[in-house]
C-alpha positions as CSV (number, residue, x, y, z in Angstrom):
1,X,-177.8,48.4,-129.6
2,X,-180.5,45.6,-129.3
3,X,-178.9,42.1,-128.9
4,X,-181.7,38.9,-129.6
5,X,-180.6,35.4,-128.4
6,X,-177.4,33.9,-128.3
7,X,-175.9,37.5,-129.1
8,X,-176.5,38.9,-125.9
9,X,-174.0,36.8,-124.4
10,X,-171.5,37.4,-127.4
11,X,-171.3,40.9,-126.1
12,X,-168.0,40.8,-124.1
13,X,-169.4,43.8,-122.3
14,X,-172.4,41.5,-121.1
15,X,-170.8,38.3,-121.2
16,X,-168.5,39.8,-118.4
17,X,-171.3,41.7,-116.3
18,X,-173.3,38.2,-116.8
19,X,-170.1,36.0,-115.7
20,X,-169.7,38.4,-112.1
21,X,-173.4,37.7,-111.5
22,X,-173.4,34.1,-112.6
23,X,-170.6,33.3,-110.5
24,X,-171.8,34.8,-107.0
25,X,-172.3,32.3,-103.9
26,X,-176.4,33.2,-104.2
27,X,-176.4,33.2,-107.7
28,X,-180.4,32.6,-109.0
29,X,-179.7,29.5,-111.2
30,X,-177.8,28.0,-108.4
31,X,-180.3,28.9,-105.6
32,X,-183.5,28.7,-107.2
33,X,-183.3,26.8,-110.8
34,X,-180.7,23.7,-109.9
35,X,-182.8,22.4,-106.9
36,X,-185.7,22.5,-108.9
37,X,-184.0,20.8,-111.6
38,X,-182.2,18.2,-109.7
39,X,-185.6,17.3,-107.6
40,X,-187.6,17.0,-111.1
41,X,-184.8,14.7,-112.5
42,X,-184.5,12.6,-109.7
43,X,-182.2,9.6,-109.8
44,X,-179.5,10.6,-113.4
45,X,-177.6,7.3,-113.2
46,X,-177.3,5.9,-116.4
47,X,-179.4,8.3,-118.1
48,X,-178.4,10.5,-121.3
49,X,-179.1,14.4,-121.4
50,X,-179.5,16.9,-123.5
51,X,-179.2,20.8,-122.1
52,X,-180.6,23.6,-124.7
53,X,-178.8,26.8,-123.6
54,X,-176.6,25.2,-121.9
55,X,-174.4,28.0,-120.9
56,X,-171.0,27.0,-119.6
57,X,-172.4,22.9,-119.2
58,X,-171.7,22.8,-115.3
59,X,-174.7,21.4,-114.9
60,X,-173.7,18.6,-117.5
61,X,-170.1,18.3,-115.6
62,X,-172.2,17.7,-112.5
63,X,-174.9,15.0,-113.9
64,X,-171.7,13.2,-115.9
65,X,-169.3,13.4,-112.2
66,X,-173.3,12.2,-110.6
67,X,-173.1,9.0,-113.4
68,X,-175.0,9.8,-115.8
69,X,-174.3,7.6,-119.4
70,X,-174.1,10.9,-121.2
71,X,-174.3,14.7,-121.7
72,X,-174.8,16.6,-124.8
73,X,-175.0,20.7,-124.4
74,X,-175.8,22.8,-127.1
75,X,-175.7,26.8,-126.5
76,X,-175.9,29.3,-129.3
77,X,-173.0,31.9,-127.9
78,X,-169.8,31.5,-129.0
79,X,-168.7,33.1,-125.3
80,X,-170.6,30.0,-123.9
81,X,-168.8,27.3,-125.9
82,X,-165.6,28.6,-125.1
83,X,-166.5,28.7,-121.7
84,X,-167.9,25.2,-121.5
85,X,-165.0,23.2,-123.9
């Protein structure tokens, strides 16, 4: 079965597979993507976000805890809402 979009990660099968992954010490998005990120955002303090796909919004937890005014995530998997409520 093909999956498009936010239904890949509403696969539990996936979701869990993608969770182990995610997870890891040397996980991609934290090795590679948040550095990036963090360096092209520079200073967050008092700034308001908005995260597309956010996944599980530990990104946003981290800019709110780094004193940002505000974070809204929006993800389109159901899996990922739960996750980041």
């Amino acid at each position: 079965m093909s999956y498009q979009g936010p239904q890949f990660y509403d696969n539990d099968g996936v979701f869990d597979v993608y969770q182990k992954r995610r997870q890891r010490a040397a996980s991609p998005n934290d090795t590679l993507e948040r550095p990036v990120i963090l360096e092209l955002l520079g200073e967050v303090q008092a700034h308001d976000f908005l995260d597309l796909g956010c996944g599980d919004a530990a990104f946003g937890k981290e800019l709110l805890a780094a004193g940002a005014s505000s974070y809204l995530g929006v993800d389109g998997s159901q899996n990922m809402i739960r996750l980041a409520g």
